[in-house]
TIFIMI-903290 format. One record per atom (N, C-alpha, C): z, y, x; residue in one letter. Coordinates in steps of 0.1 Angstrom, whole numbers, plus 2048, in hexadecimal, padded with zeros to 3 digits. Atoms other than C-alpha are relative to their C-alpha. Layout:
! residues N
ZYXA ...
END
This chain:
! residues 426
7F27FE805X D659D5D4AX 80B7FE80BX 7F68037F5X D759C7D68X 7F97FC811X 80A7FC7F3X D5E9D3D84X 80980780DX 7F88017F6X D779DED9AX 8097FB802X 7F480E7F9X D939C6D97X 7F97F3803X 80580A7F6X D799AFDA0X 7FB801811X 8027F87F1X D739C5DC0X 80680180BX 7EE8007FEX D999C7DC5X 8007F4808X 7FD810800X D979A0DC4X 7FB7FA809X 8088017F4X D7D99CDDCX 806802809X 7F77FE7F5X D8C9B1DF3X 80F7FC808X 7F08057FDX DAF9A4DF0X 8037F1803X 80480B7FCX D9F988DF7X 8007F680EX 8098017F2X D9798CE18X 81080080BX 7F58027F4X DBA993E28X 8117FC7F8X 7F3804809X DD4986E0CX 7FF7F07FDX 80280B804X DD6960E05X 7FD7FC7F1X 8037FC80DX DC795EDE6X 7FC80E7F4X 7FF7F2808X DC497FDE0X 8088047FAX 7F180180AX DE6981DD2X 80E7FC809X 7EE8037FAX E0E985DDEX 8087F97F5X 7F8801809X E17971DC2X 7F37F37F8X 80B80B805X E0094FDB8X 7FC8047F5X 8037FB80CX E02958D94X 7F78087FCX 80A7EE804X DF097AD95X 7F27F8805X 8108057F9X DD1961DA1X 7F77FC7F1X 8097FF80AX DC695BD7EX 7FA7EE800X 80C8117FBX DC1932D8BX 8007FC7F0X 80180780CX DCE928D6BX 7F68017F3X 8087FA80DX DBD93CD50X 7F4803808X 80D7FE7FBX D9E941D68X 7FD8107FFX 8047F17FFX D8A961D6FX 80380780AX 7F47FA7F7X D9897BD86X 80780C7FAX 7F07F4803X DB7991D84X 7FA80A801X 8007EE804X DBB9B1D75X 80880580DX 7F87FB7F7X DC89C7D92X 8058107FBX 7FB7F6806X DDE9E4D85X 80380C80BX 7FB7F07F5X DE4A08D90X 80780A7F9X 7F07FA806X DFCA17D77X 8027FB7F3X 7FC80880EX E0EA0FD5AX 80C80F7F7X 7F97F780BX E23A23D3DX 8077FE7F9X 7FE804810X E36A16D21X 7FD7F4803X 80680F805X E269FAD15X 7F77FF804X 80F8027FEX E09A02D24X 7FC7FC812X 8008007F2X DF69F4D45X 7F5805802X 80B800803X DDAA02D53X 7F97FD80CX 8098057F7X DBF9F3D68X 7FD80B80AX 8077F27F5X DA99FED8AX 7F48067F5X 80B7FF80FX D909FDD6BX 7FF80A7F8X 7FE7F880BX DA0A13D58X 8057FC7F1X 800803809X DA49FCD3EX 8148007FBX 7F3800802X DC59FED2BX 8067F07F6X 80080C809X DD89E2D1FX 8127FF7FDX 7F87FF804X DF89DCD07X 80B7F480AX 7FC80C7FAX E119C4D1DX 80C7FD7FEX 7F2808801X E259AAD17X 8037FA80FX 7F780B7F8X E3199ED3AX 80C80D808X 7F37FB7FCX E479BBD44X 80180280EX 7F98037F0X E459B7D69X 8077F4801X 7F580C803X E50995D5FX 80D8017F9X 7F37FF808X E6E9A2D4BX 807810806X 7F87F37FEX E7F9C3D61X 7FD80D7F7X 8047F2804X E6A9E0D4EX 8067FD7F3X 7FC802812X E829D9D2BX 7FE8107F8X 8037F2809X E7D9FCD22X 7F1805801X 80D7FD7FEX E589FED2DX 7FF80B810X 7FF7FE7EFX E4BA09D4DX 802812801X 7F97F17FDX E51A2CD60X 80A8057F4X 7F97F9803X E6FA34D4CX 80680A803X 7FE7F17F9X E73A53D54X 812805803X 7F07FC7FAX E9FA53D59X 7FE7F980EX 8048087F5X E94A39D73X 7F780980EX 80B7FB7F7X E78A4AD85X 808809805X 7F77F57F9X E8BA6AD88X 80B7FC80AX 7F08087F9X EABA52D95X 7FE80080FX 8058087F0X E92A43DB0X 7F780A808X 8047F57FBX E81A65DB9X 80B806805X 7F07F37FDX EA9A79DBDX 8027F780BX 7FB8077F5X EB2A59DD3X 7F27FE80CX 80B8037F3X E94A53DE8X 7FF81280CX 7FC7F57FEX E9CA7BDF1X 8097FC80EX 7F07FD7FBX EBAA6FE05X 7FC7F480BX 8028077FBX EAAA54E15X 7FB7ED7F9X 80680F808X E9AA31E0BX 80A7F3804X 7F880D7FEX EB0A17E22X 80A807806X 7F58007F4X ED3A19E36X 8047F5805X 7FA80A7F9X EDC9F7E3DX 80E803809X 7F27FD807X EFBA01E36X 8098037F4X 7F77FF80BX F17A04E1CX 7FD8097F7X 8007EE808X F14A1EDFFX 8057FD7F5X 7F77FD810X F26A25DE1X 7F87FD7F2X 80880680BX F0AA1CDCBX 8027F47FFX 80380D802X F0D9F8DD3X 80D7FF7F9X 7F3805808X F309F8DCAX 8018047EDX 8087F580FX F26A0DDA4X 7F67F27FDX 807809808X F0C9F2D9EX 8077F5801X 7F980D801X F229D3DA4X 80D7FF7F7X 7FB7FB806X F3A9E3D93X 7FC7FE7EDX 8067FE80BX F269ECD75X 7F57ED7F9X 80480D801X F179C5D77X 80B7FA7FDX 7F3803804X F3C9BDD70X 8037FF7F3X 7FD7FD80FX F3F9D1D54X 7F97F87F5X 807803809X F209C2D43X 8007F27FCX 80680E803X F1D99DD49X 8157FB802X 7F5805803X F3A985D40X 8047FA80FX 7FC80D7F3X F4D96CD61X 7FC80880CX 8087FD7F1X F40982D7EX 80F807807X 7F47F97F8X F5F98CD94X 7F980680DX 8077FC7F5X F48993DB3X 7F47FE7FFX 8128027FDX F2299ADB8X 7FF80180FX 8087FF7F6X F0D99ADD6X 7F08067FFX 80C802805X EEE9ABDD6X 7F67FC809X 8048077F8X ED299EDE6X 7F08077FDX 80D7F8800X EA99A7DE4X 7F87FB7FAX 80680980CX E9A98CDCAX 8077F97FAX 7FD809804X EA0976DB7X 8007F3804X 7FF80E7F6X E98958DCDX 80B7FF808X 7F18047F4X EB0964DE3X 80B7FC7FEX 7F3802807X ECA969DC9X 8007ED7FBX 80180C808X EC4941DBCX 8027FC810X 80580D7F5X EBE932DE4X 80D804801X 7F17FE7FCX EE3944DE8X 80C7FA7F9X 7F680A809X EF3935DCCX 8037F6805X 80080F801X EEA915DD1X 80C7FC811X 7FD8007F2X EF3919DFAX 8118037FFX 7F27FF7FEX F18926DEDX 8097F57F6X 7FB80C804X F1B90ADD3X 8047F2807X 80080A7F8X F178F1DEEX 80C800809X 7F97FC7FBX F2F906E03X 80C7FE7FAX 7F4800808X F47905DEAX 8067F47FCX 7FC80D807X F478E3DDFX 8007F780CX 7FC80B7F5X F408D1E00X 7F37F47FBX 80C80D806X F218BEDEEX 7F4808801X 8117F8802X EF98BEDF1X 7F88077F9X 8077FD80FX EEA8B6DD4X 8018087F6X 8037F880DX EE28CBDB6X 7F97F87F6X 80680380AX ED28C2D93X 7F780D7FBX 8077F4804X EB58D9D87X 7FA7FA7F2X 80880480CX E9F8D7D6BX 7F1806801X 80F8007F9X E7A8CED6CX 7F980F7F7X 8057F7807X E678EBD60X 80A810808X 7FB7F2801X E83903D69X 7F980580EX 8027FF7F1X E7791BD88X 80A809807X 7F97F67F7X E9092EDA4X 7F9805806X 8047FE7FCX E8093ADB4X 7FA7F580EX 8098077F7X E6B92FDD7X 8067F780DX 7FA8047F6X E85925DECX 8017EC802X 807810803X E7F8FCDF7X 8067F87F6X 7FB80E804X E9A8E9DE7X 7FC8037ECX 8067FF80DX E8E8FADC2X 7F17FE7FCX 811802806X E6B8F0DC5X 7FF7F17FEX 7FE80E806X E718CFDB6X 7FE7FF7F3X 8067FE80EX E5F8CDD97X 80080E7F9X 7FB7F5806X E618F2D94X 7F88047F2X 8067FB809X E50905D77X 7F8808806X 8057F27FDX E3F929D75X 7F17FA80AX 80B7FE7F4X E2692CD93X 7F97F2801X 802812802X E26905D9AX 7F87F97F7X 805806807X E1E8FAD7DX 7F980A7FBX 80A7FC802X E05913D73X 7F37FB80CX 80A8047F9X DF4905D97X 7FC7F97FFX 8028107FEX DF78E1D91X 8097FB809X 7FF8027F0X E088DFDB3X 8117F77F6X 7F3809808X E248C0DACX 8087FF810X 7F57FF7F4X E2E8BCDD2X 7FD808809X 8007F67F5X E318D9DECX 8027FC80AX 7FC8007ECX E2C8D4E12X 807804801X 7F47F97FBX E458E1E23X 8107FA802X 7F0804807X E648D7E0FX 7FF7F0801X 7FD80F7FEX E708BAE1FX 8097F77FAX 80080F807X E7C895E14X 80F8027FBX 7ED7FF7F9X EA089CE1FX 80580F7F0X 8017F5804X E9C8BEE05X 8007FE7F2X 80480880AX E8C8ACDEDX 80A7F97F8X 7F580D803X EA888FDEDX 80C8097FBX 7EF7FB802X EC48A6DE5X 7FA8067F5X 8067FD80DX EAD8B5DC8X 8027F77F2X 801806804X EB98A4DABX 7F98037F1X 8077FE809X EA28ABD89X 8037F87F2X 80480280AX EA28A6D63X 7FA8067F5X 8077FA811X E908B0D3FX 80880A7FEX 7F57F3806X E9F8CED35X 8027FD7F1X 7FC80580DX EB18CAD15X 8057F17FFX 7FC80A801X EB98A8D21X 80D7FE805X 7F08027F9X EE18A4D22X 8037F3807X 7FD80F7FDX EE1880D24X 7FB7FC80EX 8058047F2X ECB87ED45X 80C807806X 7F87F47F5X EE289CD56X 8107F6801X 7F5806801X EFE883D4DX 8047F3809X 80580B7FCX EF1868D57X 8017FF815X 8057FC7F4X EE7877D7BX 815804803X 7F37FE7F4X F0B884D82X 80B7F6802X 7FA80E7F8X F1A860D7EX 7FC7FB80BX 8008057F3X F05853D97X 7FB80780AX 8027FB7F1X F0586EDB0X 8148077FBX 7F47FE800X F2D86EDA8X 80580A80BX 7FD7FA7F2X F3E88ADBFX 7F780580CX 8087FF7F5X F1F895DD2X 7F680F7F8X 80D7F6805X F0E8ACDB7X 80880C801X 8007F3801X F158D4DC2X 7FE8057F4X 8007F8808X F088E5DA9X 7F77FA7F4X 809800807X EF28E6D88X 7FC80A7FFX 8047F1800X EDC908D84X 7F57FA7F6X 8097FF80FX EC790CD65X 7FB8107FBX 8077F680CX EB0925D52X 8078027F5X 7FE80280DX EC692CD34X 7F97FE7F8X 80C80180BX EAC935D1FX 7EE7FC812X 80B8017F6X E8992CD35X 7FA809800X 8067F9801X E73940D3EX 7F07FF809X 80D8037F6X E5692FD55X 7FC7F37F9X 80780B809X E4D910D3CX 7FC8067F2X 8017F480CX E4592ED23X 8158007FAX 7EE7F9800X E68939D12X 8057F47F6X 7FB80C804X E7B917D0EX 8118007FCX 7F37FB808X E9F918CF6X 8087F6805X 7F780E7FEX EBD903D01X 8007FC7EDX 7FF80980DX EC08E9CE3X 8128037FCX 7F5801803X EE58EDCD5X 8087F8806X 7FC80B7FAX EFE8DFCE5X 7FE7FD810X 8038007F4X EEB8DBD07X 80B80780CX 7F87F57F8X EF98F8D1AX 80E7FD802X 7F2800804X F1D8F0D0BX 8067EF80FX 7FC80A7F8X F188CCD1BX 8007FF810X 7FF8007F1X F0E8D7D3FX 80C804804X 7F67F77FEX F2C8F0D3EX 8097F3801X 7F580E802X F3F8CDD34X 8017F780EX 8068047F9X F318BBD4DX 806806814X 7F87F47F4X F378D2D6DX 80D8057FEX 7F08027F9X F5E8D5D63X 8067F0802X 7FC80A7FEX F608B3D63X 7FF7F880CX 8028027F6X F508ADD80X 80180880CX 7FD7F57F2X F588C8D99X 7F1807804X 80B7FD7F9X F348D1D97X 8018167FDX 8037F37FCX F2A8F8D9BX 7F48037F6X 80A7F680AX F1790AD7BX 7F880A803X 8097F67FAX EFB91FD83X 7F78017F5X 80A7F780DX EE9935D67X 7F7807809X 8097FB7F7X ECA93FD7BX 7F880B7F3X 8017F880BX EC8961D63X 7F6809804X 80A7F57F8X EAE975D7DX 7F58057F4X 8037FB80AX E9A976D5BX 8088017F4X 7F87F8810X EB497AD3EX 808804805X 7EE7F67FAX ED298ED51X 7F880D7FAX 8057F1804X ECF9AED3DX 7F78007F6X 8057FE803X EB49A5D2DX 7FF7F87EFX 7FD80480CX EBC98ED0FX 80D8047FEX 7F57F5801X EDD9A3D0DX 80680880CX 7FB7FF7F5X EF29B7D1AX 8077FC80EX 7FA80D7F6X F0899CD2DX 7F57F9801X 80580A7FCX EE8987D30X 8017F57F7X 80180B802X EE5963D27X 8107F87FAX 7F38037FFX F0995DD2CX 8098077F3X 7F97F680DX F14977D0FX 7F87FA7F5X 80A805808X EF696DCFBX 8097F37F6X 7FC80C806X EFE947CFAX 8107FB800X 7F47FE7FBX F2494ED01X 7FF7F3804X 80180F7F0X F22932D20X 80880780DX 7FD7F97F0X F3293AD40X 7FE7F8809X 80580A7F3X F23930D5CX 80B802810X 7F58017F6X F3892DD7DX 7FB80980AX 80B7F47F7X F19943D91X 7F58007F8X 8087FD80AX EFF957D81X 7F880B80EX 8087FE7F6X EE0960D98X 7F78107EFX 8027F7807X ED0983D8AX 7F3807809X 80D7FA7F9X EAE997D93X 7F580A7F2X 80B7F380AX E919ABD7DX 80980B7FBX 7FC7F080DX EA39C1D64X 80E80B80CX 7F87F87F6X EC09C9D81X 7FC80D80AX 8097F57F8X EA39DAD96X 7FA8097F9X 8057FB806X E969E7D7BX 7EE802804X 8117FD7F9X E719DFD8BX 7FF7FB80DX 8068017EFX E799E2DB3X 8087F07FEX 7F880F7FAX E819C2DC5X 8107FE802X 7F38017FCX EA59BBDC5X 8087ED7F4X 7F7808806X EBE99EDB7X 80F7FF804X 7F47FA801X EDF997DB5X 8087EC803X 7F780C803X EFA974DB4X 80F8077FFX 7F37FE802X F1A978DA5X 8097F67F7X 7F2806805X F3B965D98X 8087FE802X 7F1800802X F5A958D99X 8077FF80DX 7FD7FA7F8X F70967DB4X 8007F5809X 7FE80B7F5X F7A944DC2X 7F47F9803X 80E8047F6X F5793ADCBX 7F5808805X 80A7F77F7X F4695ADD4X 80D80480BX 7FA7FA7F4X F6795FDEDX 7FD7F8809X 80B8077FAX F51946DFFX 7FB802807X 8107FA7F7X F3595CE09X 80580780CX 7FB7FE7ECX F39969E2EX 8008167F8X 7F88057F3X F4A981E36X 80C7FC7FDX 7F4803804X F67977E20X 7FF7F2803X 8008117FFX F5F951E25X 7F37FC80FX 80C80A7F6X F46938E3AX 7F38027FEX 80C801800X F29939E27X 7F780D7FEX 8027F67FCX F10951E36X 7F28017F6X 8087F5805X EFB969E23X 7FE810802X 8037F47FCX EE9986E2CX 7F38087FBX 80E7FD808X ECC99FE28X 7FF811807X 7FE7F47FBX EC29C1E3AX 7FF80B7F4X 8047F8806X EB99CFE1DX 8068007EFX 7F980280CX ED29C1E01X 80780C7FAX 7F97F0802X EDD9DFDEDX 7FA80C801X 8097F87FEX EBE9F4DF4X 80580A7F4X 7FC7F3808X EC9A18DE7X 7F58037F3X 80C7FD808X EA4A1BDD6X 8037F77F5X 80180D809X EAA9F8DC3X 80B8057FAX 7F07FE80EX ED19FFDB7X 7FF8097FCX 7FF7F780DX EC8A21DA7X 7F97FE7F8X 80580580DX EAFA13D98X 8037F77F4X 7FA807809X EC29F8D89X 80D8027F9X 7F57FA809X EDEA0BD83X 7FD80E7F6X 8037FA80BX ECEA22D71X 7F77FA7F2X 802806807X EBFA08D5EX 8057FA7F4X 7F580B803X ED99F4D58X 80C80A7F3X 7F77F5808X EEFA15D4CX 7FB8007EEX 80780080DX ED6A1BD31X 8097F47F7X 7FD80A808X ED79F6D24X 80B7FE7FCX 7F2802804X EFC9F8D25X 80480C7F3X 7FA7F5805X F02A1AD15X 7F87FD7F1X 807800810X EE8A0FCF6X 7FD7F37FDX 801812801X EEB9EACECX 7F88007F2X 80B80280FX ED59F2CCAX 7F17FC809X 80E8027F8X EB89EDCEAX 7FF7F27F9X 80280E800X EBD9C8CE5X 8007FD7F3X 805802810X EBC9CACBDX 7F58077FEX 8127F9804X E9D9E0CBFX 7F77F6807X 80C8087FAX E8B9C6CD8X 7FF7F37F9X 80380F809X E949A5CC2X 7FC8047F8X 8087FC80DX E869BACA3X 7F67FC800X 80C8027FDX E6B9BCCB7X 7F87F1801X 8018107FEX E6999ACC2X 7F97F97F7X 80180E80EX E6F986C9FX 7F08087FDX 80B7FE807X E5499FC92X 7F67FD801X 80B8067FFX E39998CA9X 8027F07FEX 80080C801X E44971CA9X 7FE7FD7EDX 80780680AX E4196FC83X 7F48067FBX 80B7FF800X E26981C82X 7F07F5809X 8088087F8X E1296AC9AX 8017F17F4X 7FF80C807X E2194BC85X 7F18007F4X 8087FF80DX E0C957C67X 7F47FE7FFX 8128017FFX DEE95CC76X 8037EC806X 80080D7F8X DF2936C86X 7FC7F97F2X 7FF80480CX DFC92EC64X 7EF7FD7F5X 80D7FD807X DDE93EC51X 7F67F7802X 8098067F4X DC792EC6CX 7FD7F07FEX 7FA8107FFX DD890BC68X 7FC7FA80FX 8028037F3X DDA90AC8DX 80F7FA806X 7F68057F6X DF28F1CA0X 80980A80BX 7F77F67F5X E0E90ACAFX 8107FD806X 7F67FF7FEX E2F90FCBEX 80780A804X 7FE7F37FBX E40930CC3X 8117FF801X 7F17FD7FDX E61933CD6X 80480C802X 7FB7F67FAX E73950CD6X 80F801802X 7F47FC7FFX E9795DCE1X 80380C808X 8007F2801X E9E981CE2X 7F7806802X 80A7F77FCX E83993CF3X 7F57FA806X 80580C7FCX E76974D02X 7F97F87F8X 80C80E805X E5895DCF4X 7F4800802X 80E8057F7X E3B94ACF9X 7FB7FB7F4X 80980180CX E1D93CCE2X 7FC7F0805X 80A8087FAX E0F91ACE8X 7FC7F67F3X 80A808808X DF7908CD8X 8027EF800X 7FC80F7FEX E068E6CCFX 8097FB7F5X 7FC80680EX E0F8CFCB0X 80F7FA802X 7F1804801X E348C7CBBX 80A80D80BX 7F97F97F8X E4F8DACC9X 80180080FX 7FD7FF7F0X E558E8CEAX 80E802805X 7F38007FAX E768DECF9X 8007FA80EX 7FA7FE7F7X E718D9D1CX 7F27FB808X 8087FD7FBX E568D9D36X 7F27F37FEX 80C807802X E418BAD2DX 7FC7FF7F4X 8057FB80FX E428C2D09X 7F580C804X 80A7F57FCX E308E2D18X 7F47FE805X 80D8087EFX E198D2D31X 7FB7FB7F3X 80C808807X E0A8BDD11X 7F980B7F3X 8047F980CX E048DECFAX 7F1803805X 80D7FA7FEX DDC8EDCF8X 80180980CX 7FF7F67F8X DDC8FFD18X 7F6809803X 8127FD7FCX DB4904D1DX 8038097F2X 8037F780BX DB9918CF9X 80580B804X 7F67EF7FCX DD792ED06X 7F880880AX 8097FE7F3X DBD935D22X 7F380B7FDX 8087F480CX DA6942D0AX 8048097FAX 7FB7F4807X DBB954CF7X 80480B80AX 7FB7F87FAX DC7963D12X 7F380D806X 8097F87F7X DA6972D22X 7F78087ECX 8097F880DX D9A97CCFCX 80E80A7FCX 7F67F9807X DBD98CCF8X 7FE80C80EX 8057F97F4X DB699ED1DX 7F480C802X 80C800803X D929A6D13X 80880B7F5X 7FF7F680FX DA39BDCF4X 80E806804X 7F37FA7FEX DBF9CDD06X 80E7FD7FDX 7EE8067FEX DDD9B5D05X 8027F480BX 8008057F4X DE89A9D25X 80D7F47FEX 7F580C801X DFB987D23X 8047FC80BX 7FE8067F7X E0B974D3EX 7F67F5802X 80F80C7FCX DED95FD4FX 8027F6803X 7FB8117FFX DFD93AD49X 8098037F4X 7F880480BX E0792BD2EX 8107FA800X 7F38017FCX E26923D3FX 808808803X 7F87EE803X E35948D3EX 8028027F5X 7FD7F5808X E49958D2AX 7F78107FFX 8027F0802X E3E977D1AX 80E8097FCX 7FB7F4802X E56998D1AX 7FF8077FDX 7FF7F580BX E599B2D01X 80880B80AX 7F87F27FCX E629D7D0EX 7FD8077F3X 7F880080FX E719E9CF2X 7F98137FDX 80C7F57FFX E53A06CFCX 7F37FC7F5X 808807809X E429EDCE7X 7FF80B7F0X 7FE7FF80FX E389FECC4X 7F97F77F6X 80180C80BX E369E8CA2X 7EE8027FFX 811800800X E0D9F7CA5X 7FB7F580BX 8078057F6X E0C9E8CC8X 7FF7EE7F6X 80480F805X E179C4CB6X 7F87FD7F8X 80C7FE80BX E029C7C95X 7F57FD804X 8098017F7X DE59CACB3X 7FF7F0800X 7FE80E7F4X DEF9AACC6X 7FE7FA7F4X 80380A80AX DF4997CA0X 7F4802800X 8117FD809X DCE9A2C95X 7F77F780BX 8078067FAX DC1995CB3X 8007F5800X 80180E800X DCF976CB4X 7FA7FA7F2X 80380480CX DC4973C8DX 7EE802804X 80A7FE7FEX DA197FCA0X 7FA7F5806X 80180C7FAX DA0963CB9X 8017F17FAX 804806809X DA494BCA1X 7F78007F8X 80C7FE80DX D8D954C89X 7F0800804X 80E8007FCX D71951CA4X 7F97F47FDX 
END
């Protein structure tokens, strides 16, 4: 069944570290080896195998309308015509920063940039700039990406490894790292009395999306926002998965919160590599060349990436029933799954928030990454390779969100319920 993505695997073995540009795609957690894909459709992916399979991870979140969307494709065929890079100025970049204006709430200036790590390691580097302080506050479980001073208890990757401390990221990196529970107000309070006057910024997962899809608790969000004007600290909504994608404004419209900078990536590229940082005029007039702090990139604004995202992005804007057709979808598969758990009388927890949720197997709630860390993991592990095994492709850690593309039909969910009512019932 999986005779040549084990072939793949082998070979990619031999000159890739792990066989894989991306830890995750290694399958350590849920065991086995990786599916290796060679096109996709819709909702659909399909193996070197052949095998086809319904998918919830989206590309991680960018494909909201399902893959090759054909306004897109054509966008990124007319522009690749004219050339792929200039490493120079072009009138598209100003059109999509523009149009990222229109959509998301607090943004007076973007920057684009070519991930999402970059977009998060820039924040943080213009919060510091801005404020004249080191330290930051993160939250354990959440992940930014790869860059050192965010691998401090991160989520996602990490904690699907095991890996608690990373070589590299030194002491000095570390020390200015400062960490709490997510959902925990009282620690984050706690932490900026006694680092009075020294803490830069706070950056946060609105909703999570790398300890499976974790909800701010009421109130939380309202208090950081509290928090950071009281203290002169610097707000950072790290949205690279919900910008766009749990509304149109993002996280920020969603939870009406306004963050002070708001870091953006997946759904902007619509697929290719790109990201973004944008907010409030008086701390992105900061960034070089209007200010001190330098940022750069040869390839920020790639012509291939911003039609893709601006033709992405157009769509989502021009039809906001997208994001009432994907939570239909959502609640339906999420109460559908309940039922069967229900039926079953199986120990669960299902988070969802808009297009975003996860499953785990565990008798108390999941609000924040060591409530996660203690759910059934070895089961989701199974479920996952028996849900794989019947053509539905999950994210391969129980600490992923899953993503709904709105290519999804109510047959594909009905599928995905029966199985899980299958897998049980073995």
């Amino acid at each position: 069944m999986y005779q040549n993505s084990k072939q793949l695997f082998e070979r990619a073995q031999q000159s890739i570290p792990g066989g894989v540009n991306s830890p995750v795609r290694a399958f350590k957690s849920v065991g086995g080896t990786p599916v290796f894909i060679k096109s996709a459709k819709g909702a659909y992916l399909y193996d070197a195998d052949g095998n086809q399979y319904i998918d919830y991870i989206a590309s991680w979140g960018p494909m909201i309308l399902g893959h090759a969307y054909e306004p897109v494709v054509r966008a990124i065929q007319e522009k690749a015509a004219l050339s792929t890079s200039f490493g120079a100025p072009t009138e598209l970049e100003i059109e999509m920063a523009e149009l990222i204006k229109t959509m998301a709430p607090n943004i007076d200036l973007v920057r684009m940039v070519s991930s999402g790590t970059e977009a998060c390691m820039s924040a943080l580097r213009l919060a510091r700039g801005f404020t004249g302080r080191n330290k930051f506050i993160k939250f354990e479980g959440c992940y930014h990406g790869h860059a050192d001073a965010f691998l401090v208890k991160a989520g996602s990757g990490m904690a699907t490894l095991s890996i608690q401390t990373v070589p590299g990221v030194t002491a000095g990196v570390s020390n200015d790292t400062l960490t709490c529970a997510y959902n925990d107000l009282q620690a984050v309070q706690q932490l900026a009395q006694q680092h009075k006057g020294e803490i830069a910024a706070i950056i946060i997962e609105p909703v999570v999306g790398n300890m499976g899809c974790i909800i701010p608790e009421p109130g939380f969000l309202e208090g950081l926002r509290k928090i950071c004007d009281e203290e002169g600290i610097v707000f950072i909504f790290d949205e690279v998965m919900t910008g766009f994608r749990l509304a149109a404004g993002g996280a920020q419209a969603k939870l009406q919160i306004n963050a002070d900078l708001v870091t953006y990536g997946k759904v902007i590229g619509a697929g290719l590599p790109v990201g973004a940082f944008g907010g409030k005029r008086e701390i992105m007039q900061h960034i070089a060349p209007l200010g001190n702090v330098y940022q750069a990139g040869t390839l920020s604004g790639n012509p291939i990436a911003m039609i893709a995202g601006y033709t992405l992005l157009n769509e989502l804007k021009a039809n906001p029933a997208i994001y009432e057709e994907l939570e239909a979808k959502t609640t339906y598969l999420a109460d559908g799954l309940e039922k069967v758990f229900i039926q079953h009388n199986i120990a669960y927890c299902i988070n969802r928030f808009g297009s975003m949720i996860s499953i785990h197997f565990s008798d108390h709630h999941i609000t924040d990454f060591e409530s996660a860390s203690r759910a059934d993991i070895g089961r989701f592990n199974k479920l996952f390779h028996f849900m794989l095994d019947n053509g539905v492709y999950l994210p391969p850690s129980a600490y992923e969100s899953w993503f709904l593309n709105n290519a999804l039909t109510y047959a594909d969910l009905d599928k995905t319920i029966d199985l899980l009512h299958q897998f049980l019932s073995q």
